[in-house]
C-alpha positions in Angstrom: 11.0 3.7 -8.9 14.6 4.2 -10.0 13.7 7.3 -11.9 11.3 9.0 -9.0 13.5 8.8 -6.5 16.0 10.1 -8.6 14.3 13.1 -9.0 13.3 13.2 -5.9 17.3 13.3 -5.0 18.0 15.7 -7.9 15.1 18.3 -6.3 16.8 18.2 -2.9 15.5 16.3 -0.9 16.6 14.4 2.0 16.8 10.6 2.8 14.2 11.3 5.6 11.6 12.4 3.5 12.5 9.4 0.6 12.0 6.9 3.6 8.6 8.9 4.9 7.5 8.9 1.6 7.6 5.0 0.6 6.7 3.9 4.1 3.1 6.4 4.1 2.8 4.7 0.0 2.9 1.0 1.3 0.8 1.2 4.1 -1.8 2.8 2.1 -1.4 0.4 -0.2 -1.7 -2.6 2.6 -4.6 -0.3 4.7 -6.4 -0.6 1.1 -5.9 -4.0 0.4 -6.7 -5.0 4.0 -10.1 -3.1 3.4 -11.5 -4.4 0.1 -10.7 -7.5 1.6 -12.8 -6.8 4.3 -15.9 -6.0 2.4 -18.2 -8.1 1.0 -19.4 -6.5 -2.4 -22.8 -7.0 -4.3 -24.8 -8.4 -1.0 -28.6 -8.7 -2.2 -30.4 -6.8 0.1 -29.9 -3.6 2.2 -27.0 -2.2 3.2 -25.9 -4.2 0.1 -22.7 -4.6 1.9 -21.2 -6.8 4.7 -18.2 -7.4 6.1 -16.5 -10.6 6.5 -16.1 -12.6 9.9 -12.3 -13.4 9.4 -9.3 -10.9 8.3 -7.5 -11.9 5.3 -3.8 -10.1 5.6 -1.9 -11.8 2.5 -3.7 -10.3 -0.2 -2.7 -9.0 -3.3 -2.3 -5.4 -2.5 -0.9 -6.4 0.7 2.2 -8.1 -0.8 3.0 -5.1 -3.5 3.3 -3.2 -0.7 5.9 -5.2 1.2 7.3 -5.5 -2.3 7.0 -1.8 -2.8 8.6 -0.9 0.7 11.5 -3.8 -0.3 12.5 -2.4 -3.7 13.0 0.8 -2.5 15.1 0.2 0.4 17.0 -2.2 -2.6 17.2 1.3 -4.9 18.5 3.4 -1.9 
């Protein structure tokens, strides 16, 4: 992260566009996480998919991206 946003610097461009770029990353990570958690994947039977009757927002994906969005604020 260290090195990309480095080069991000070095290529000119501004601490707006840093900050735009790591918060639109982690909430596609967390919109992604909060997705795949939502599905329920084989289901016998058509649609062979369901989705789950409760919302699950502490995930895996979920917490690299608050981890994500947290490191880089610490490399700025």
């Amino acid at each position: 992260m260290t090195l990309s946003t480095a080069a991000r610097v070095e290529r000119g461009e501004g601490h707006r566009a840093l900050v735009r770029h790591a918060l639109r990353r982690s909430l596609l990570l967390y919109a992604c996480g909060v997705l795949i958690d939502l599905l329920i994947f084989p289901r016998r039977g058509f649609p062979y998919f369901g989705f789950r009757d409760h919302l699950q927002i502490t995930g895996v994906l979920e917490k690299i991206a608050v981890c994500y969005l947290t490191a880089f604020f610490e490399c700025l």
